[in-house]
C-alpha positions in Angstrom: -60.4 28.7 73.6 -62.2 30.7 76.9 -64.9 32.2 76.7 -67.0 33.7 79.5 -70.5 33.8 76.9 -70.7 30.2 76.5 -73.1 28.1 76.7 -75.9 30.9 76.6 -74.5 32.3 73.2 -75.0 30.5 70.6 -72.4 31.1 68.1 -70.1 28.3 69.3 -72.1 25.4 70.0 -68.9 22.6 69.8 -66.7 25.1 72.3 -66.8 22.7 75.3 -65.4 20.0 73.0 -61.5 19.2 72.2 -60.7 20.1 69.1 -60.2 16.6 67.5 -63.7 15.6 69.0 -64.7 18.3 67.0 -63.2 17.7 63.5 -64.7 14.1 64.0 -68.8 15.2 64.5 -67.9 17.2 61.5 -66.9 14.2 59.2 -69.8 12.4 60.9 -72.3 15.5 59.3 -71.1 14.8 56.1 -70.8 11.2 56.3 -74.6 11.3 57.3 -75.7 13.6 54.8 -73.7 11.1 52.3 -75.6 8.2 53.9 -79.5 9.7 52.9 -78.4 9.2 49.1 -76.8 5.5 49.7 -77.4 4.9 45.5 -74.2 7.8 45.5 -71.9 5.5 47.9 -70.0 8.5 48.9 -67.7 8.5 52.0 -66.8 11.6 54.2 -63.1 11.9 54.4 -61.6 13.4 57.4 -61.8 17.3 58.0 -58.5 18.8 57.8 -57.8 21.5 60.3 -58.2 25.1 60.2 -55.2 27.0 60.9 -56.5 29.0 63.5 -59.2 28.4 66.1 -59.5 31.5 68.2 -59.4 35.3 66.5 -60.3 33.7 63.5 -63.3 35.6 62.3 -62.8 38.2 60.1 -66.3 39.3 59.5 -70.0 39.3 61.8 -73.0 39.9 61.0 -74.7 40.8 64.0 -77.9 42.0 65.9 -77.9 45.8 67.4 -80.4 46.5 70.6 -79.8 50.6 70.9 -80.5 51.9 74.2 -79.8 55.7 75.4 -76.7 54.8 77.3 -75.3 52.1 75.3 -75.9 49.5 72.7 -75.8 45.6 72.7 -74.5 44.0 69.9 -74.3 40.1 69.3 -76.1 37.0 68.3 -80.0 36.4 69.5 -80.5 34.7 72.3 -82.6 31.4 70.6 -85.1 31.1 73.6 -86.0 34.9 74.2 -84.8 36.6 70.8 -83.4 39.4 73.2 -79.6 40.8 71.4 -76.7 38.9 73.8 -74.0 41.9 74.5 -70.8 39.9 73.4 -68.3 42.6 72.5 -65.5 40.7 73.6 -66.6 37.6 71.4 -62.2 35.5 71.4 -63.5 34.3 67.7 -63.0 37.5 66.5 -59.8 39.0 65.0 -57.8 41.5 67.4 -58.8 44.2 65.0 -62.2 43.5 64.6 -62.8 43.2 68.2 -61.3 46.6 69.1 -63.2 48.3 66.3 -66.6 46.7 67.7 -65.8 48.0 70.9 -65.6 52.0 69.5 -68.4 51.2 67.2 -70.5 50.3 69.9 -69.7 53.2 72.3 -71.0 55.4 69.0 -73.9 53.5 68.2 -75.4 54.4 72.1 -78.9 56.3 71.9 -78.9 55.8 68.0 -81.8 54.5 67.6 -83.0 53.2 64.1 -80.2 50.8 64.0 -80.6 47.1 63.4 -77.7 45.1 62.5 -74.1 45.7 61.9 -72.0 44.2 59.2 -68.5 44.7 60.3 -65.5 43.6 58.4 -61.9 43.4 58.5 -59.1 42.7 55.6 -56.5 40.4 56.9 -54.2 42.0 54.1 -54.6 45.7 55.2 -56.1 45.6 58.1 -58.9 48.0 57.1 -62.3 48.1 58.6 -65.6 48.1 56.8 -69.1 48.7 58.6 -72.7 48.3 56.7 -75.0 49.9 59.6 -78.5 48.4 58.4 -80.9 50.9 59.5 -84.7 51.7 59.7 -85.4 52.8 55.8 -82.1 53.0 55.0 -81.5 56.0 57.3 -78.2 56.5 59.8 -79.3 58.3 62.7 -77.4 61.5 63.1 -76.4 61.4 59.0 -73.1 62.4 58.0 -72.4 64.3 60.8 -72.9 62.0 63.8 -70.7 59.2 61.2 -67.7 61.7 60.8 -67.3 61.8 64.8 -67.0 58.1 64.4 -64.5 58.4 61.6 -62.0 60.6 64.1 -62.8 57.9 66.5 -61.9 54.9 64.2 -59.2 55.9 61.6 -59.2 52.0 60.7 -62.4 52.6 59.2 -62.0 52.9 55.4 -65.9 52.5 54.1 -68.8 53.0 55.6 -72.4 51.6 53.7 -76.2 52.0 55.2 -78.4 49.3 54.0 -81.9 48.8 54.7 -83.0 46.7 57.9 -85.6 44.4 57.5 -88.5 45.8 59.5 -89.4 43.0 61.2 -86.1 41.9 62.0 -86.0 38.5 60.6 -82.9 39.0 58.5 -79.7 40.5 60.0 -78.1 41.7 56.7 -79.7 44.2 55.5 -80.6 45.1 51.5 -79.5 48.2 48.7 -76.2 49.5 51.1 -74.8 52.8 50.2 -71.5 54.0 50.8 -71.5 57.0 53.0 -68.3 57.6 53.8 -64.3 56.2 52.2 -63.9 54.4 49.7 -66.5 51.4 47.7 -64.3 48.6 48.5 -61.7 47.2 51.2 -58.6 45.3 49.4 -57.9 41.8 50.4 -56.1 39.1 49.8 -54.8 35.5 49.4 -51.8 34.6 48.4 -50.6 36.5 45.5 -54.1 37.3 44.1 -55.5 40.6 45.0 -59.4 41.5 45.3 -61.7 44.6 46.5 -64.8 43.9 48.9 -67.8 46.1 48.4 -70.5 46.6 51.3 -72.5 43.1 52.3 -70.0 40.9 49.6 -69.7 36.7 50.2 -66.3 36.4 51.1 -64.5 33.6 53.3 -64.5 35.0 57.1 -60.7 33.9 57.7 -58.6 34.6 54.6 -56.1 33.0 55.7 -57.3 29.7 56.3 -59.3 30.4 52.9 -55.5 29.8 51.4 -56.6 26.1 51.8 -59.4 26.3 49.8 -57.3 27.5 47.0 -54.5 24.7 47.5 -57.4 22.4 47.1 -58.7 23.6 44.1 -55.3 24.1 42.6 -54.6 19.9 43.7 -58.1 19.0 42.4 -58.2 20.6 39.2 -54.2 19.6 38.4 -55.3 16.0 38.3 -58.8 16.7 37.1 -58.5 15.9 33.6 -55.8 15.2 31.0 -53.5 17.0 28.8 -56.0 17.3 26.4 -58.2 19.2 28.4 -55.3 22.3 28.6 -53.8 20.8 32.4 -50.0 21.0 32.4 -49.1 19.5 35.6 -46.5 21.6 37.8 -47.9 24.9 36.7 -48.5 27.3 39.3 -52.2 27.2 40.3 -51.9 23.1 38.3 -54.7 23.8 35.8 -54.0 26.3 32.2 -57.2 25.1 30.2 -60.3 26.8 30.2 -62.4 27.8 33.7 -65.9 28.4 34.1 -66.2 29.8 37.5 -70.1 30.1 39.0 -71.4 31.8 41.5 -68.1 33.7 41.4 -68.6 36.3 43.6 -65.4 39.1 44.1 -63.5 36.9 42.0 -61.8 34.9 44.4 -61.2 31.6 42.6 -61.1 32.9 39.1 -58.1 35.2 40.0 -55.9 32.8 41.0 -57.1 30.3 38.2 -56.7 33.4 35.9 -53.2 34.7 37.3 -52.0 30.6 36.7 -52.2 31.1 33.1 -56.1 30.0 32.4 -58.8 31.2 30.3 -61.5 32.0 32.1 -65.3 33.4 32.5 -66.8 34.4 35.8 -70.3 34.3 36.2 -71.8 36.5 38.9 -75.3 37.8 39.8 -74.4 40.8 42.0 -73.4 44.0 40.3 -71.5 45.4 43.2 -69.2 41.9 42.9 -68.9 42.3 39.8 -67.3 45.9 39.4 -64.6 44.2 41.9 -64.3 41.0 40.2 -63.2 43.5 36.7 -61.0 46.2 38.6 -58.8 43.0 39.0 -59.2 40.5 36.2 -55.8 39.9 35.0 -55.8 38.6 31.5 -57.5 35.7 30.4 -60.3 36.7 32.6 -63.8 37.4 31.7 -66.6 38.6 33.7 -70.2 38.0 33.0 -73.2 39.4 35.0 -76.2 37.5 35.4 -77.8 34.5 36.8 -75.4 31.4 36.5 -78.6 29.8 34.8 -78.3 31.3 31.5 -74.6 30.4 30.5 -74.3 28.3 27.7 -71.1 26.4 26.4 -71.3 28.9 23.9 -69.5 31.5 26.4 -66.4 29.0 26.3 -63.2 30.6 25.0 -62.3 29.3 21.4 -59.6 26.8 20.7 -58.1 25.8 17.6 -59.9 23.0 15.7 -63.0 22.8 18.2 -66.5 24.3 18.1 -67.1 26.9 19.7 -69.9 25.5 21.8 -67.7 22.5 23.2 -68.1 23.8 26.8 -65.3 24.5 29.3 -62.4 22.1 30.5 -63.3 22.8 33.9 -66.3 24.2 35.9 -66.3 26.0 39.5 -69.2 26.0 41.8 -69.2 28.0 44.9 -73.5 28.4 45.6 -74.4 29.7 48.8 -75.4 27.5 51.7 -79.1 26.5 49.8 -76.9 25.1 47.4 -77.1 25.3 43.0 -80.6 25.3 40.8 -81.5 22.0 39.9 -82.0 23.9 36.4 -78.2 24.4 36.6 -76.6 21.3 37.7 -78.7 19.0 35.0 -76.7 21.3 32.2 -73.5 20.9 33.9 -72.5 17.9 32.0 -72.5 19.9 28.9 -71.1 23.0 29.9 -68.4 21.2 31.2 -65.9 18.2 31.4 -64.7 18.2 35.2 -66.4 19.8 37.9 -65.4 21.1 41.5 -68.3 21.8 43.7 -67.2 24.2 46.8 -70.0 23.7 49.6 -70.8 25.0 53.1 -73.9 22.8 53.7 -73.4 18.9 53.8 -77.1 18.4 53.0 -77.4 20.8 50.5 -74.1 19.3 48.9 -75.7 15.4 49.3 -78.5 16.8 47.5 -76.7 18.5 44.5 -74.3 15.9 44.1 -77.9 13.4 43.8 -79.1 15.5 40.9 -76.0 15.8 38.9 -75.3 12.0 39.5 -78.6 11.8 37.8 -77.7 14.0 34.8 -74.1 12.2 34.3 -71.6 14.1 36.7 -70.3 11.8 39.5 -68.2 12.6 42.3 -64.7 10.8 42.2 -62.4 12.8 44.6 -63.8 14.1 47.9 -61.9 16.9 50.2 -63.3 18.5 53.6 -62.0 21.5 55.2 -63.1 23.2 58.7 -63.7 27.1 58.1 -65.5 28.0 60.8 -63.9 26.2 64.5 -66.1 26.0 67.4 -69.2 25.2 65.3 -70.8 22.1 63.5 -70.0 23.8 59.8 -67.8 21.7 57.1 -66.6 23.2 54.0 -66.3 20.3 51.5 -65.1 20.5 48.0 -66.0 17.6 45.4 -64.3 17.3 41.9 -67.0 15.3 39.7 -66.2 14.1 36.1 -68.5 12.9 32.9 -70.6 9.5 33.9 -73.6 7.7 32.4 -76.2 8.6 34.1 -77.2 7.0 37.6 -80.6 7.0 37.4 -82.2 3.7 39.0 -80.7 1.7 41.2 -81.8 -1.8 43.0 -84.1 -2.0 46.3 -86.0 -4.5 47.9 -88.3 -6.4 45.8 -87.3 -4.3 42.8 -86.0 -0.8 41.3 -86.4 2.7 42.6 -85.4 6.6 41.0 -84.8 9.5 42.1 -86.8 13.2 40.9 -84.3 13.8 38.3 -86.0 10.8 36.5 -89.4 10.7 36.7 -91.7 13.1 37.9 -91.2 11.7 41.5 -89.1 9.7 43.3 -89.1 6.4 44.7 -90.1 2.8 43.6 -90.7 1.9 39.6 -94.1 0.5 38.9 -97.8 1.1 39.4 -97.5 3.0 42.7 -99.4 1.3 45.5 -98.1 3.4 48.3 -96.7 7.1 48.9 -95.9 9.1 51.2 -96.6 13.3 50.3 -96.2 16.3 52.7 -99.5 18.5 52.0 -99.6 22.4 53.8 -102.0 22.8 56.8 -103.8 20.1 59.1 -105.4 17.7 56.8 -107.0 15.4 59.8 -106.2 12.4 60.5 -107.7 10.1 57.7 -109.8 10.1 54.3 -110.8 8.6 51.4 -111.8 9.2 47.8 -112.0 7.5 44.5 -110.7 4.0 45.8 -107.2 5.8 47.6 -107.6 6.3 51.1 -104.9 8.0 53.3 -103.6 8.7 56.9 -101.8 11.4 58.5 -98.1 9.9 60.0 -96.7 12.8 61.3 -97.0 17.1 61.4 -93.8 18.7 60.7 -93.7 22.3 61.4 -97.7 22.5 61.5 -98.1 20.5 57.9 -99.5 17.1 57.0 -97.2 14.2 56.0 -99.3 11.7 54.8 -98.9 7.7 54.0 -101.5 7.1 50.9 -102.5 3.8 49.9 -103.8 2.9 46.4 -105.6 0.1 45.4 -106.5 -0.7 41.5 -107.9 1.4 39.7 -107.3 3.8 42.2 -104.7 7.1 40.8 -103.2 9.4 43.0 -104.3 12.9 41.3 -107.8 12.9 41.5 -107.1 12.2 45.8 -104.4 15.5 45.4 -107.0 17.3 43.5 -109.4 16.7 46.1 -107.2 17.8 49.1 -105.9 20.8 47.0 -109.3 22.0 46.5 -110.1 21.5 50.4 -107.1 23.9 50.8 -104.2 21.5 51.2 -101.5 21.7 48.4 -98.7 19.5 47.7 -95.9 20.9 49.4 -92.8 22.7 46.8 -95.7 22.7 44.3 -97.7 25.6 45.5 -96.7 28.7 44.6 -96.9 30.7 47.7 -95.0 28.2 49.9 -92.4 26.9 47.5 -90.0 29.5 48.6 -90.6 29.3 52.0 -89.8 25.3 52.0 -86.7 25.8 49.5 -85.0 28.3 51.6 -86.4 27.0 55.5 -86.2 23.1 53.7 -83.8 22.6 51.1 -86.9 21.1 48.9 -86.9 21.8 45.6 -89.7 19.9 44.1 -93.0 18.7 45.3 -92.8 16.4 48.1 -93.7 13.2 46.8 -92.3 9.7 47.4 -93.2 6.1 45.8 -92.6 3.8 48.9 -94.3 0.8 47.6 -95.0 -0.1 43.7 -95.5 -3.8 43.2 -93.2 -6.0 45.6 -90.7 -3.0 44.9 -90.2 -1.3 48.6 -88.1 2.4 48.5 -87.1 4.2 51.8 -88.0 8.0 51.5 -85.6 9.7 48.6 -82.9 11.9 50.6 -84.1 15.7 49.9 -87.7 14.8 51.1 -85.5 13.1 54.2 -83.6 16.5 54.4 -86.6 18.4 54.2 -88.2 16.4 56.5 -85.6 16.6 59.2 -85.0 20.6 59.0 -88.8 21.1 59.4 -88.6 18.8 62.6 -86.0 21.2 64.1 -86.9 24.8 63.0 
């Protein structure tokens, strides 16, 4: 693929390598991801390709600079912020790239315009726009949209949303339909599904097909005839689904459309309302956090309690990946799992925690969704385990969070390492522990603390708490910043060193560590 915007844009960072290079640095993401939680032994399998690597795109999200004679829309430049004009971008679809091009002659002099949202179905070839806008205002209102309507028959719904006013966020929050219909119809293969304004679905349904045949493969050899499979069954699995994070639908269609019994669980209203105006039979939608199911929700069956849990769970979180909250239940809400992720590290993390609660990984797929770039779409089947919960290291044991209240080496800790918010200096001391500063990621204070009899860490975190330097993931106004910027979800503490017991730093504080190097 051409394209006269690289290397300055930076929406397709692997472009200047063959394609087979790239499908190999994406194995080697996951592979190293993988390799932070060795205890797991996981191995990256090779990607499989996408079907299409140019014109694949069939949605972007991206930044508006309005000025009186024209309007740049793209991706931000990294080094100056500034909106790159890329209206020609070859990863967008045909469609989507022609409809840019009349959008952006419209949106010149409209000022009050952030970000646009634009979308096109690959089984209608509709159009949908979400204009995010200064307080949730279109410049020109109905009128000035209607000339863009003549313009762009193609167009069939047409949301505001709310820009974020400092601009940190492209998609923008509470759209509105203004004009057409609520939803766009899409689908893949024979199941059907309608897209409201700003809803997850995959950018290229048609390479999303693969996604599908993998679940159907995965979850037809996921668990015995017991469990409600019946092997050559269209869609391979007829027992009962749990499907999390289900968004518009788009797994528990085809599961329900194969014959099984299923309940979606889904936060968003607006998915919801899709998800239900095509549920065929034997398909249940719930609205509400994925948190609060219980294996109560699980369809009856003949001579078993009613609060046996599913045969089979789905898991499709976004790219911060599932609540730990979540995946310690999973074992009972569930027999067999398949995890759909975008994020290797988030992924390596998740798969750590429900290792820990007895769910292990025992079939590993990888997909490429998005050519041109670094991302991996991996999908994991996990089944009932005892629980990995230690596992041997130099000189000894060590756990991981899911365990004990930190992670690291068992035994009277003699050295750890913490991350504490702000500049803490270099040194200190107090009540026998003394500690120095290794490192400053992102402005913070990663220190090494050594302990010596009858020396206890919390008086020392007390004492640098109080001074105004809180554990990091434990204090309450940071802990969303360093779950969302860091993937950490749980204080930052590490046993390195507990008797002759030596553990290397657990593999979320290693991811966290890493993504706070590079913001």
């Amino acid at each position: 693929m051409k394209c006269s915007y690289h290397p300055t844009c930076p929406g397709c960072p692997l472009l200047s390598h063959p394609y087979p290079e790239q499908l190999r640095q994406k194995q080697e993401r996951l592979q190293r991801a993988f390799d932070l939680f060795p205890h797991l032994r996981l191995k990256a399998p090779p990607v499989l390709p996408a079907l299409h690597t140019d014109a694949y795109r069939h949605r972007m999200k991206l930044h508006v600079h309005i000025r009186d004679k024209d309007a740049r829309v793209g991706l931000a430049d990294p080094r100056t912020g500034h909106v790159l004009d890329t209206p020609d971008c070859p990863v967008l679809s045909e469609k989507l790239r022609a409809g840019l091009g009349t959008i952006r002659e419209w949106m010149a002099g409209k000022h009050g315009i952030h970000s646009l949202d634009l979308r096109q179905s690959a089984a209608t070839g509709e159009l949908q726009a979400v204009f995010a806008c200064s307080q949730g205002r279109l410049p020109g209102g109905e009128k000035a949209l209607g000339k863009l309507l003549a313009k762009l028959p193609a167009l069939a719904s047409v949301a505001v949303s709310v820009a974020d006013p400092e601009r940190r966020r492209v998609k923008g929050d509470a759209p509105r339909v203004m004009a057409g219909r609520e939803w766009i119809g899409e689908g893949i293969g024979a199941a059907r599904y309608r897209i409201h304004p700003g809803a997850f679905f995959q950018v290229d349904p048609r390479n999303a097909a693969q996604i599908h045949a993998l679940l159907r493969e995965l979850a037809g050899t996921g668990a015995g005839t017991d469990a409600g499979t019946k092997a050559g069954q269209p869609g391979g699995f007829t027992g009962s689904v749990l499907d999390l994070y289900g968004g518009v639908g788009a797994y528990s269609v085809m599961f329900a459309q194969a014959g099984a019994s299923v309940v979606m669980v889904e936060e968003d209203a607006a998915a919801c309302r899709g998800a239900r105006a095509v549920a065929p039979a034997g398909m249940r939608v719930i609205e509400g956090p994925a948190e609060d199911i219980t294996p109560a929700a699980a369809p009856a069956r003949a001579g078993a309690s009613s609060a046996s849990g599913f045969d089979l769970a789905l898991l499709n979180p976004a790219r911060r990946g599932s609540d730990p909250r979540l995946l310690r239940r999973l074992p009972e809400l569930a027999a067999t799992a398949i995890y759909v992720s975008c994020s290797p590290e988030s992924l390596a993390r998740d798969l750590d925690t429900l290792a820990a609660a007895g769910m292990q990984a025992d079939a590993i797929r990888a997909i490429d969704l998005f050519p041109q770039t670094p991302e991996v779409e991996t999908v994991v089947r996990l089944r009932r385990a005892p629980p990995l919960q230690r596992w041997p290291v130099p000189g000894g044991e060590a756990t991981g969070p899911d365990a004990a209240n930190t992670s690291g080496a068992v035994g009277t800790p003699a050295e750890v390492l913490a991350l504490l918010i702000g500049d803490t200096g270099s040194s200190g001391q107090t009540n026998g522990a003394s500690w120095e500063r290794v490192s400053r990621p992102a402005g913070h204070s990663l220190l090494k603390i050594s302990l010596s009899p009858p020396a206890t860490l919390p008086p020392l975190l007390r004492s640098l708490r109080d001074r105004g330097h809180p554990l990091a993931g434990e204090d309450a106004r940071t802990r969303a910043f360093f779950e969302d910027k860091a993937l950490l979800q749980r204080p930052f503490l590490h046993v390195s060193r507990a008797g002759s017991a030596r553990a290397p730093l657990h593999g979320d504080l290693q991811i966290a560590l890493d993504r706070l190097n590079h913001r």
